[in-house]
NUMARZA-160936 format. One record per residue: residue number from 1; chain; x, y, z of N, C-alpha, C in turn. Coordinates in Angstrom, 2 decimals. Example, Ala and Ser with C-alpha at 12.3 -4.5 7.8 and 13.67 -1.06 7.14 Angstrom:
<mitors>
+-----+------+---------+---------+---------+---------+---------+---------+---------+---------+---------+
| pos | unit |     nc1 |     nc2 |     nc3 |    cac1 |    cac2 |    cac3 |     cc1 |     cc2 |     cc3 |
+-----+------+---------+---------+---------+---------+---------+---------+---------+---------+---------+
|   1 |    A |   13.19 |   -5.69 |    7.80 |   12.30 |   -4.50 |    7.80 |   13.20 |   -3.30 |    7.80 |
|   2 |    A |   12.85 |   -2.25 |    7.08 |   13.67 |   -1.06 |    7.14 |   12.90 |    0.03 |    7.87 |
+-----+------+---------+---------+---------+---------+---------+---------+---------+---------+---------+
</mitors>
This chain:
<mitors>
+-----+------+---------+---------+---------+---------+---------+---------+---------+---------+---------+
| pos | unit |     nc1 |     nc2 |     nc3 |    cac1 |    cac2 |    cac3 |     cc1 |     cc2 |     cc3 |
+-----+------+---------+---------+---------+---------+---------+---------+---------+---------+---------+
|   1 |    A |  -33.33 | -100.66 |   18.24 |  -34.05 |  -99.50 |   17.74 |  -33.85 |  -98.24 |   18.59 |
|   2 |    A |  -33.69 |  -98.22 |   19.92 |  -33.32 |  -97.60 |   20.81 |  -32.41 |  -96.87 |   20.44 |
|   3 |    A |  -31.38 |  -96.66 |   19.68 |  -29.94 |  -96.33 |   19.04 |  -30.16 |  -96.19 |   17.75 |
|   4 |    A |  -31.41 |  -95.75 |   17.22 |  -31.19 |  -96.17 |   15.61 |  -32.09 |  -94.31 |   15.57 |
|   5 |    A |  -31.69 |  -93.52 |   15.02 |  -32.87 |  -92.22 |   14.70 |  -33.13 |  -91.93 |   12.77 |
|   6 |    A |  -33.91 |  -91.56 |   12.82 |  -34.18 |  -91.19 |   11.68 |  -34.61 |  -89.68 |   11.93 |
|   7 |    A |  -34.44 |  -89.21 |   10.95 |  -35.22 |  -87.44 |   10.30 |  -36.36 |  -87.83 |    9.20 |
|   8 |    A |  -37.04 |  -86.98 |    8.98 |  -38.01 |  -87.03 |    7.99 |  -37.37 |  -87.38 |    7.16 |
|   9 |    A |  -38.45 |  -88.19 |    6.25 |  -38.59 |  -88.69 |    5.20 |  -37.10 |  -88.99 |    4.50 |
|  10 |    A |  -36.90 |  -90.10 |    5.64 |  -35.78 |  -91.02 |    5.04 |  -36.34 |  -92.33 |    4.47 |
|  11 |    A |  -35.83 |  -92.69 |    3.80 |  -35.97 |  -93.78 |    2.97 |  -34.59 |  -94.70 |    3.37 |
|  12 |    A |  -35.47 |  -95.65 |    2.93 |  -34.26 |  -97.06 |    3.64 |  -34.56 |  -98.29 |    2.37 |
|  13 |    A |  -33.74 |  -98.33 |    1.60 |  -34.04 |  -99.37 |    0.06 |  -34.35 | -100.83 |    1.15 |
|  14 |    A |  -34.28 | -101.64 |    0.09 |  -34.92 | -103.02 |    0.45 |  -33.24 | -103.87 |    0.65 |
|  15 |    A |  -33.12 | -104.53 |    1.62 |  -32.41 | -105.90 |    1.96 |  -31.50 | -104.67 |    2.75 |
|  16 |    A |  -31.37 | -103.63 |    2.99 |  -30.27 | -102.74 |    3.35 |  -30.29 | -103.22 |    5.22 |
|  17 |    A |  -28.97 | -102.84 |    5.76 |  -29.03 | -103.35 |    7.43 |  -28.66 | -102.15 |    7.68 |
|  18 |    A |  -29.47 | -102.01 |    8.85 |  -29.05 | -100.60 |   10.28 |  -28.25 | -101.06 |   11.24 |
|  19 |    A |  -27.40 | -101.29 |   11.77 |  -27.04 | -102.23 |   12.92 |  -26.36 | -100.97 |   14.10 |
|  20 |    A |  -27.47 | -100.44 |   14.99 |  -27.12 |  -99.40 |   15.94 |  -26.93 | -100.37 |   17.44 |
|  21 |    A |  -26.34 | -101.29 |   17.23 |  -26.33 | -102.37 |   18.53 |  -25.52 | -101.96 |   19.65 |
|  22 |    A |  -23.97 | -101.44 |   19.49 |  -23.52 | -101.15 |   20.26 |  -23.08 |  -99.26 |   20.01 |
|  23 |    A |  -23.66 |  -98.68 |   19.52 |  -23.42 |  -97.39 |   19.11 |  -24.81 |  -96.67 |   19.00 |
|  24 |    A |  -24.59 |  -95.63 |   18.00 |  -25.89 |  -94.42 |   17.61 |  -25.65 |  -94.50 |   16.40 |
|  25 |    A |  -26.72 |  -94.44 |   15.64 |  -26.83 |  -94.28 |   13.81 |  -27.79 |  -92.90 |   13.39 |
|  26 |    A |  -27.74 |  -92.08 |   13.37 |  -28.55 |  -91.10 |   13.09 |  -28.34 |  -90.58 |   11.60 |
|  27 |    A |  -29.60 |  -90.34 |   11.14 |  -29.87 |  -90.56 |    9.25 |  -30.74 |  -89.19 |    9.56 |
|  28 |    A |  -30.10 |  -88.29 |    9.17 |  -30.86 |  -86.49 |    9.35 |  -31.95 |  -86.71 |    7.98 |
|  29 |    A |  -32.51 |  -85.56 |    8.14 |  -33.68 |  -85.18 |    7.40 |  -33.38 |  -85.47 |    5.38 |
|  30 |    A |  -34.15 |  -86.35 |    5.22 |  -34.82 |  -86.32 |    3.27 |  -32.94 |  -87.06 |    3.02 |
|  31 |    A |  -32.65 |  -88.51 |    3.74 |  -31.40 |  -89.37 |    3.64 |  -31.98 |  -90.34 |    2.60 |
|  32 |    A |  -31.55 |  -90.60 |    1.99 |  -31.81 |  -91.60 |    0.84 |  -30.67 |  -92.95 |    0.76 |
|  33 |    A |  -31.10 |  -94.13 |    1.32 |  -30.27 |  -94.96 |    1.67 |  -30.76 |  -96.16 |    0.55 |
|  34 |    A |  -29.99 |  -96.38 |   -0.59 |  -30.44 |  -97.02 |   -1.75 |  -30.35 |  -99.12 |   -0.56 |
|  35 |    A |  -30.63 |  -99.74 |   -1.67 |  -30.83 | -101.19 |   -1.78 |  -29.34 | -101.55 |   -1.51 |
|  36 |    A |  -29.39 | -102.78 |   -0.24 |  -28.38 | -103.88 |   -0.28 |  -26.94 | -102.97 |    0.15 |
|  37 |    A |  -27.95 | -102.16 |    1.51 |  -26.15 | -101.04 |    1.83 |  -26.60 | -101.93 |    3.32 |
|  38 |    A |  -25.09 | -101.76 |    3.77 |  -24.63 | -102.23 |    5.13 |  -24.61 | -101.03 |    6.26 |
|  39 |    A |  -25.07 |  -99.99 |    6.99 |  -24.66 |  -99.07 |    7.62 |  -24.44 | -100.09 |    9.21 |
|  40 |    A |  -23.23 |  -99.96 |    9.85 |  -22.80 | -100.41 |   10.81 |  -21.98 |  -99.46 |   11.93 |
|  41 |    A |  -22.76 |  -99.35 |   12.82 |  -22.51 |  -97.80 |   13.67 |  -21.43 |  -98.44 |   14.63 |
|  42 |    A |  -21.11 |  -99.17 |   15.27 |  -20.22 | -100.06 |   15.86 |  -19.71 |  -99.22 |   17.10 |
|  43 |    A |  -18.62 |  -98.75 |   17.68 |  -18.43 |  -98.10 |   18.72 |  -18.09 |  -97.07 |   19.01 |
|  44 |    A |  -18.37 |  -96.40 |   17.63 |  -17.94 |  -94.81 |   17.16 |  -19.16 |  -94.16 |   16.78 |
|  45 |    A |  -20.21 |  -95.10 |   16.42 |  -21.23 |  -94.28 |   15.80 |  -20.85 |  -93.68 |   14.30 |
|  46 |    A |  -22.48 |  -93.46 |   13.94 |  -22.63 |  -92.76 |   12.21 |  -23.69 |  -91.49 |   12.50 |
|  47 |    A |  -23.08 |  -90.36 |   11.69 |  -23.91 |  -89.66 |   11.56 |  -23.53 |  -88.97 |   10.53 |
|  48 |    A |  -25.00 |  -88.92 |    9.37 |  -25.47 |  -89.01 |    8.29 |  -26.12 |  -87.40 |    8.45 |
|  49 |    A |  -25.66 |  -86.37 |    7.48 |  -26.46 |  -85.00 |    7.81 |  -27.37 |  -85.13 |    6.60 |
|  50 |    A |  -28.69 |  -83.75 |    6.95 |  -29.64 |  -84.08 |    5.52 |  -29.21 |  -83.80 |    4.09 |
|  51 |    A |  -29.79 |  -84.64 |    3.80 |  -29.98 |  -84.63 |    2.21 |  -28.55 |  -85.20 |    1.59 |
|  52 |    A |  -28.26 |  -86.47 |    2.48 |  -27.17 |  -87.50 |    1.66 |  -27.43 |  -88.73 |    1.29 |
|  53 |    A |  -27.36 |  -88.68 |    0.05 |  -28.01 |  -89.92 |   -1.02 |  -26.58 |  -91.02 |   -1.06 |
|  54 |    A |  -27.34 |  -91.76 |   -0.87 |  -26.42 |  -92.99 |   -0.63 |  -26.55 |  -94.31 |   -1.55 |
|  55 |    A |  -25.85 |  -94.70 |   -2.37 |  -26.25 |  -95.83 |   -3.77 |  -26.24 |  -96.72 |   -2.98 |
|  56 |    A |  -26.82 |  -98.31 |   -3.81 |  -26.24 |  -99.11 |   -3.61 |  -25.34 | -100.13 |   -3.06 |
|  57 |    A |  -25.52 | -100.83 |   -2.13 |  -24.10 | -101.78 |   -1.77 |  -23.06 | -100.72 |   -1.36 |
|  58 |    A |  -23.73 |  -99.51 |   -0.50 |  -22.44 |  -99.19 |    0.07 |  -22.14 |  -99.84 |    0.97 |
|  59 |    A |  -21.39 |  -99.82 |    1.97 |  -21.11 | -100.25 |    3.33 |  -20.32 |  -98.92 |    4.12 |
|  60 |    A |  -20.78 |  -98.65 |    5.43 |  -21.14 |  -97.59 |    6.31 |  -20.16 |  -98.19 |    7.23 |
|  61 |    A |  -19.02 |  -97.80 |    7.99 |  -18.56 |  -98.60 |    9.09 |  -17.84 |  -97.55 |   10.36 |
|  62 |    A |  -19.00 |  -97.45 |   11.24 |  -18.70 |  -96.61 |   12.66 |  -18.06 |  -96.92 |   13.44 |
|  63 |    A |  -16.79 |  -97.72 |   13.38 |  -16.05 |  -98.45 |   14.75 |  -15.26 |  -97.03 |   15.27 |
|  64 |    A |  -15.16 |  -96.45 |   14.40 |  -14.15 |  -95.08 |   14.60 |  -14.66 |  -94.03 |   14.56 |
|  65 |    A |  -15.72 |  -93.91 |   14.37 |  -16.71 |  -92.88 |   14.04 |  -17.04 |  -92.24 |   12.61 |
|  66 |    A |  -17.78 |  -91.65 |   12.15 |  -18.53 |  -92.05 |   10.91 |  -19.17 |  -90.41 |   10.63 |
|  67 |    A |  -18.80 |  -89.47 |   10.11 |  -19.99 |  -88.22 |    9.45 |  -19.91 |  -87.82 |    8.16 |
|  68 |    A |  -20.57 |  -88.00 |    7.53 |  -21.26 |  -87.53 |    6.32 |  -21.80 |  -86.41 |    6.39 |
|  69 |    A |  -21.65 |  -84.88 |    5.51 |  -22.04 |  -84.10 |    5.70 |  -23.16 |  -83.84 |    4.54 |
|  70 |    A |  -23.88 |  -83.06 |    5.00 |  -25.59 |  -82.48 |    4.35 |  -25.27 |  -82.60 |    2.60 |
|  71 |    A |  -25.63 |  -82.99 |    2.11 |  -25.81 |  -82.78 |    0.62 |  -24.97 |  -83.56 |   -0.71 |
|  72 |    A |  -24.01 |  -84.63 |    0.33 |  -23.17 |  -85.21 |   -0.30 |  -23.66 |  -86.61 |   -0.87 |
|  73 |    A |  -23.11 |  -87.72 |   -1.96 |  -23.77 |  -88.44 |   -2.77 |  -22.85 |  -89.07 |   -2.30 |
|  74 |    A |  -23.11 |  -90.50 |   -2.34 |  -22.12 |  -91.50 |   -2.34 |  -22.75 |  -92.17 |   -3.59 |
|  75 |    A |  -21.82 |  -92.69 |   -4.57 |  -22.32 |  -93.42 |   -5.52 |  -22.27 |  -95.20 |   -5.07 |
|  76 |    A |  -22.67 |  -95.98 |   -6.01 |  -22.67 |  -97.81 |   -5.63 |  -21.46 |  -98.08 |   -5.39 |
|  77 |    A |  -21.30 |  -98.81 |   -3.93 |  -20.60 |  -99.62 |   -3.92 |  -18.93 |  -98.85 |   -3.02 |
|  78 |    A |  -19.57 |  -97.71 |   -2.54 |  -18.45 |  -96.68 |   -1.76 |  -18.66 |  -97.92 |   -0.27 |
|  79 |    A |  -17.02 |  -97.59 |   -0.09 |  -16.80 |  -98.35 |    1.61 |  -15.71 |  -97.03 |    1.96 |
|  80 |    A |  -16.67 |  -97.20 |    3.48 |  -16.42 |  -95.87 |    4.24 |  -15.71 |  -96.25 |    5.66 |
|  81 |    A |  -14.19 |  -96.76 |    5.74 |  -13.67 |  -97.36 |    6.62 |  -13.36 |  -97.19 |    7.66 |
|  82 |    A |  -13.59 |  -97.27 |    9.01 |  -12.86 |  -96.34 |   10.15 |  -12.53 |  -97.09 |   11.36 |
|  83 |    A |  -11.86 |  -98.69 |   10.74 |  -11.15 |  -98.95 |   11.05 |  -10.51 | -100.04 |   10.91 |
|  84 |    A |   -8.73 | -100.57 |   11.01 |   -7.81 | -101.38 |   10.59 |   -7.21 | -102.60 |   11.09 |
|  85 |    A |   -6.76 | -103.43 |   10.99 |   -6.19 | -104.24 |   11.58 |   -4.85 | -104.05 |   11.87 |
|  86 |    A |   -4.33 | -104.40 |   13.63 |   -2.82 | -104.23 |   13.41 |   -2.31 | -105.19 |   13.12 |
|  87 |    A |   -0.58 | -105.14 |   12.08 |    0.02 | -106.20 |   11.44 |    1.26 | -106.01 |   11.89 |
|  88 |    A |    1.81 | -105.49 |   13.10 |    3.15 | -105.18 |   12.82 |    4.03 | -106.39 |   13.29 |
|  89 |    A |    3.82 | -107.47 |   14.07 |    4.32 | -108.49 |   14.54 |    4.16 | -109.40 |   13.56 |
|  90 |    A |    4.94 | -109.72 |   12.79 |    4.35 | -111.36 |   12.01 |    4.87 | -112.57 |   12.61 |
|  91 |    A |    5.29 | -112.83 |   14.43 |    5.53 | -114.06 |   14.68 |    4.02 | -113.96 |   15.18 |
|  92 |    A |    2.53 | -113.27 |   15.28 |    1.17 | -113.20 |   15.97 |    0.31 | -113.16 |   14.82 |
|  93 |    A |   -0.60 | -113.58 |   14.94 |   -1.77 | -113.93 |   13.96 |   -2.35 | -112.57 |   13.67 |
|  94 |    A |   -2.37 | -111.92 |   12.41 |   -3.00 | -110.43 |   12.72 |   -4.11 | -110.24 |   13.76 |
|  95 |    A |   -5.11 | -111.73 |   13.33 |   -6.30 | -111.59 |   14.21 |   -6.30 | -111.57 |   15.44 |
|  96 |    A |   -5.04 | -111.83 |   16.47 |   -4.63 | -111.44 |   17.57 |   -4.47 | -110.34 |   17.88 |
|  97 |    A |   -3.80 | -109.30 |   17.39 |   -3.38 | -107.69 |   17.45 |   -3.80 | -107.03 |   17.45 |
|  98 |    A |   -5.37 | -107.24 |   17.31 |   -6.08 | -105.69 |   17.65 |   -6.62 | -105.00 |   16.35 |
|  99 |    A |   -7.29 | -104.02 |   16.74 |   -7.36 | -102.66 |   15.70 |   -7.40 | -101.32 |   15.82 |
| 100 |    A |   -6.75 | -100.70 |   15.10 |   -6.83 |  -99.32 |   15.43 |   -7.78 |  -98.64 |   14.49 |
| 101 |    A |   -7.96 |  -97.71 |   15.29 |   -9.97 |  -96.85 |   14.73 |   -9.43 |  -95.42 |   14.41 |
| 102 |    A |   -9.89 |  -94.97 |   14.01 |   -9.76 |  -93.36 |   13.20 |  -11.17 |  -93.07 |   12.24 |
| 103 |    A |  -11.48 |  -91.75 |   12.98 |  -13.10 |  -91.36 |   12.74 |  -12.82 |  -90.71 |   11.06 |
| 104 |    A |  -13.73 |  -91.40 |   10.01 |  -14.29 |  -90.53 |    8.89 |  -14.96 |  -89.68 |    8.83 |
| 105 |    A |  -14.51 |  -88.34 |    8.17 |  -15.41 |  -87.17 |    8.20 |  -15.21 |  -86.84 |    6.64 |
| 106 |    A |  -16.70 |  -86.70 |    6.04 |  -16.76 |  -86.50 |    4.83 |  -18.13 |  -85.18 |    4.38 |
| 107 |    A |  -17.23 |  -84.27 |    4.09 |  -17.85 |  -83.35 |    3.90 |  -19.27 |  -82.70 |    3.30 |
| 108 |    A |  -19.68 |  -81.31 |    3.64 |  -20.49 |  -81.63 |    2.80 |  -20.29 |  -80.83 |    1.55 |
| 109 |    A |  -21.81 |  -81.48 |    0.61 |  -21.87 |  -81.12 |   -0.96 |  -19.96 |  -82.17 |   -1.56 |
| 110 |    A |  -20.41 |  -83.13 |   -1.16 |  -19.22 |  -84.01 |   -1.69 |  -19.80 |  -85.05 |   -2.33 |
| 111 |    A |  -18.85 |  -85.96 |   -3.41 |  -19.31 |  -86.24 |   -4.30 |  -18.42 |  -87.91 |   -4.57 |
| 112 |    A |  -18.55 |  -89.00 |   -4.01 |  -17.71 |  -90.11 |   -4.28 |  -17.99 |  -90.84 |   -5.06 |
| 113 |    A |  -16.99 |  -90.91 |   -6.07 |  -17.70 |  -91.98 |   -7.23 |  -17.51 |  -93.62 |   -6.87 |
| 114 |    A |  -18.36 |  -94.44 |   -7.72 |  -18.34 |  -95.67 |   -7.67 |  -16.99 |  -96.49 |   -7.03 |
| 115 |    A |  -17.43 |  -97.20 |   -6.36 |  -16.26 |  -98.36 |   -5.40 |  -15.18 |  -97.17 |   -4.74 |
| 116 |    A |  -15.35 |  -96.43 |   -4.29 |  -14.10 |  -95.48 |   -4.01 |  -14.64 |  -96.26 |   -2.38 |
| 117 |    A |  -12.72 |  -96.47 |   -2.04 |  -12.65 |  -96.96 |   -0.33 |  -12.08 |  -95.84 |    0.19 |
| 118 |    A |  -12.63 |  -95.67 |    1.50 |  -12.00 |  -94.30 |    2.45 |  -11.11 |  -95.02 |    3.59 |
| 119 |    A |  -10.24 |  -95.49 |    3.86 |   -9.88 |  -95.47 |    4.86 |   -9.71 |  -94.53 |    6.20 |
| 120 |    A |   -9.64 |  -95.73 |    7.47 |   -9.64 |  -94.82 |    8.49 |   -8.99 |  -93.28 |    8.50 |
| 121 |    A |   -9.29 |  -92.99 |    9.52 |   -8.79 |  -91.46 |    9.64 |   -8.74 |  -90.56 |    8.95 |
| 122 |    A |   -9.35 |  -90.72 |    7.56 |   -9.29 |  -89.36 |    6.59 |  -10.72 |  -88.57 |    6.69 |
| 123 |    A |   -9.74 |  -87.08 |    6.15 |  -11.19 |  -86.14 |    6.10 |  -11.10 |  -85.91 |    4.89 |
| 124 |    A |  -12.39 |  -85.73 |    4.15 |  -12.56 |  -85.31 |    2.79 |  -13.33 |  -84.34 |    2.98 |
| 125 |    A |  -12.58 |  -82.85 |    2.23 |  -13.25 |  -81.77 |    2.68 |  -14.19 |  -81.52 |    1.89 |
| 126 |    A |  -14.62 |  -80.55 |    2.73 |  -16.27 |  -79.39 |    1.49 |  -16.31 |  -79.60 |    0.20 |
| 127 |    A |  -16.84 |  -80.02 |   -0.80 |  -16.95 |  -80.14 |   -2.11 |  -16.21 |  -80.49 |   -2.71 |
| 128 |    A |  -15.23 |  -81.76 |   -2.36 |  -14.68 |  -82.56 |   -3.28 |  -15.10 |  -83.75 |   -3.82 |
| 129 |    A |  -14.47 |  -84.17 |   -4.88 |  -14.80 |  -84.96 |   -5.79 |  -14.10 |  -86.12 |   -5.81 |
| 130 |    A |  -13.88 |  -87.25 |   -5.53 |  -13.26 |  -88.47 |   -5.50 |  -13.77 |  -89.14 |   -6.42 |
| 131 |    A |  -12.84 |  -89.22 |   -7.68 |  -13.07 |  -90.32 |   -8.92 |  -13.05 |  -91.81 |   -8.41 |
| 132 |    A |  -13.92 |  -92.08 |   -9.21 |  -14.69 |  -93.80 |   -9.15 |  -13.14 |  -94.82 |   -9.10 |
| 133 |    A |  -13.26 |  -95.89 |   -7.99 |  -11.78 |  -96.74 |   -7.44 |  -11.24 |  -96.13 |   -6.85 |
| 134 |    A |  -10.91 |  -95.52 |   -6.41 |  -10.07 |  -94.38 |   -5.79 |  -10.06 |  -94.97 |   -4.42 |
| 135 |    A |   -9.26 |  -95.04 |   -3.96 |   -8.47 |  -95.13 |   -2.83 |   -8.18 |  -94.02 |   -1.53 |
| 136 |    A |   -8.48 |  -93.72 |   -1.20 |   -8.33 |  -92.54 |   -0.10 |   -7.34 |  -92.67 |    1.04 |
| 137 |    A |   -6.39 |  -92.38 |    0.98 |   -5.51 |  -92.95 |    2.23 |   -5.36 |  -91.73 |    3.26 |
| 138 |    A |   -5.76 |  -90.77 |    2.65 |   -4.72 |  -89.14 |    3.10 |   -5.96 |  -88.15 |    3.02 |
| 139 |    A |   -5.93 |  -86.75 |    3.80 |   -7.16 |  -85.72 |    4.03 |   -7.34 |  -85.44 |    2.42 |
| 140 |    A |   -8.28 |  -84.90 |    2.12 |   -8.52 |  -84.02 |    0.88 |   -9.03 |  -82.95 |    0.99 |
| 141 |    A |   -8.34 |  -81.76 |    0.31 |   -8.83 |  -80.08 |    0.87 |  -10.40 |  -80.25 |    0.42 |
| 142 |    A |  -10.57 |  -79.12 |    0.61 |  -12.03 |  -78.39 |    0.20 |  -12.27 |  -78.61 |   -1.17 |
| 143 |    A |  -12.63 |  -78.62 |   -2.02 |  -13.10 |  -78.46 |   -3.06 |  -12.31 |  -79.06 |   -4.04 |
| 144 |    A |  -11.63 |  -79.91 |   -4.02 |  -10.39 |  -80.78 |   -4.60 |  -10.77 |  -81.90 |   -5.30 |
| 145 |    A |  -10.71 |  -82.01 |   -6.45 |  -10.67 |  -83.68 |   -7.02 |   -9.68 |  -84.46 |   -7.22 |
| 146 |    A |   -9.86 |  -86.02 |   -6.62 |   -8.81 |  -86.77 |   -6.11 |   -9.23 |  -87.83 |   -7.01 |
| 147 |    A |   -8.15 |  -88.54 |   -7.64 |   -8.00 |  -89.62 |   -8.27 |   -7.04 |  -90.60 |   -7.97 |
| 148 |    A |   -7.25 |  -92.26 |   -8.38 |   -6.30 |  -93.41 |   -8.22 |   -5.93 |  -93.89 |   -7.06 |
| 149 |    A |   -4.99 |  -95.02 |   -6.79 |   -4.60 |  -95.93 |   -5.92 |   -3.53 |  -95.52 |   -5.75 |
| 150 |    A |   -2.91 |  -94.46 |   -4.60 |   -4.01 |  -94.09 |   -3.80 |   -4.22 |  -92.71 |   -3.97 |
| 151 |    A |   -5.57 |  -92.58 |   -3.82 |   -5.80 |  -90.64 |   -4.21 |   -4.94 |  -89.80 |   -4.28 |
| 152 |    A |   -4.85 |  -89.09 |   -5.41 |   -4.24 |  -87.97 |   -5.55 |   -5.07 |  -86.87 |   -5.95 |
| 153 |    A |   -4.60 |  -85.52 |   -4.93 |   -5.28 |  -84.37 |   -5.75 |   -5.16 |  -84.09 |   -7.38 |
| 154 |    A |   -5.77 |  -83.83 |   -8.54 |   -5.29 |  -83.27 |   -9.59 |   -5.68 |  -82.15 |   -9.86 |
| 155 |    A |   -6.99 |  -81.70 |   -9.11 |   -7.65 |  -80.36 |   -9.85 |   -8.07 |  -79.81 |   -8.56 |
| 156 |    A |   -9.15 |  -79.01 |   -8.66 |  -10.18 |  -77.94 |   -8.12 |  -11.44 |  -77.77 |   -8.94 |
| 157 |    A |  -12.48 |  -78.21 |   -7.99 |  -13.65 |  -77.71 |   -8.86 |  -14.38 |  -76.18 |   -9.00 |
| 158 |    A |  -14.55 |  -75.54 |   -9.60 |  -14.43 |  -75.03 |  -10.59 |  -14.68 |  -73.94 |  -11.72 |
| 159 |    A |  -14.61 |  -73.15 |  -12.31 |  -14.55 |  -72.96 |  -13.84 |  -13.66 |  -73.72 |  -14.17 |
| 160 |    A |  -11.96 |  -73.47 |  -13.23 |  -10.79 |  -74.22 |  -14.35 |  -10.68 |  -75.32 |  -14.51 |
| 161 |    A |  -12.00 |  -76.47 |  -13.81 |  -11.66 |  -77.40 |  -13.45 |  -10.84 |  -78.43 |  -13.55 |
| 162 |    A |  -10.31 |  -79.29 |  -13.79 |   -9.08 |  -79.91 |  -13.96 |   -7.94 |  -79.36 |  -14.42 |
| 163 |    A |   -8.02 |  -77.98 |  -14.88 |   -6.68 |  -76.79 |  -15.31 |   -6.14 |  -76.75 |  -14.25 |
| 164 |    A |   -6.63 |  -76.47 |  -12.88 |   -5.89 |  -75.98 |  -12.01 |   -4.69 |  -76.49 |  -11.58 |
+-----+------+---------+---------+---------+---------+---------+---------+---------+---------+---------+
</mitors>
């Protein structure tokens, strides 16, 4: 608990885990952390700015470090990765080799739809939009909507939106 902060009037759904054991988890002001999410601050830490609503069965993972910016939604079932296994030897068991960590930074007033995975090291900028499955391998500008395996920009949000 020592490692764990909250801001006002956060909410924490039912069966959901905090696990600030070897890190910091900080959940800023009016965080909305739905039912049956995993947040795991690990050796990078999470930090959650206010007013980010969080669905469902996400899973939160700080080995690499972890920010969510003020106003952004994660929909059910988003995994927020920050960090990998190395594979490059195949006469060694992957589970021998280690992992490499790379901090997630996810902007704010951003918007991830359902099951979308972030892998390590990406930034998703200011007000973009990541369609539901989506894959994230690579940064995403500001205000950009990204689709498929693995994300691609297609648009800008908007008037022209998807014209652009």
């Amino acid at each position: 608990p020592q490692r764990i902060f909250l801001g006002n009037r956060v909410f924490v759904g039912q069966y959901s885990y905090l696990d600030g054991q070897t890190s910091f988890l900080r959940l800023g002001d009016d965080v909305h952390l739905a039912r049956f999410c995993t947040v795991r601050a690990g050796e990078g830490g999470i930090t959650v700015h206010d007013g980010v609503g969080i669905n469902m069965r996400c899973f939160l993972d700080g080995n690499g470090g972890l920010e969510i910016g003020r106003d952004t939604l994660l929909s059910p079932g988003v995994q927020l990765i920050s960090g990998n296994h190395i594979f490059a030897d195949p006469d060694v068991p992957v589970r021998f080799q280690g992992t490499a960590f790379g901090k997630v930074v996810i902007g704010e007033d951003c918007w991830l739809g359902t099951n979308v995975v972030v892998l390590p090291g990406v930034t998703i900028g200011k007000g973009a939009v990541i369609g539901a499955g989506a894959v994230v391998t690579k940064d995403v500008p500001d205000y950009s909507i990204a689709l498929g395996i693995p994300a691609k920009v297609v648009g800008k949000r908007g008037p022209q939106g998807m014209d652009a």
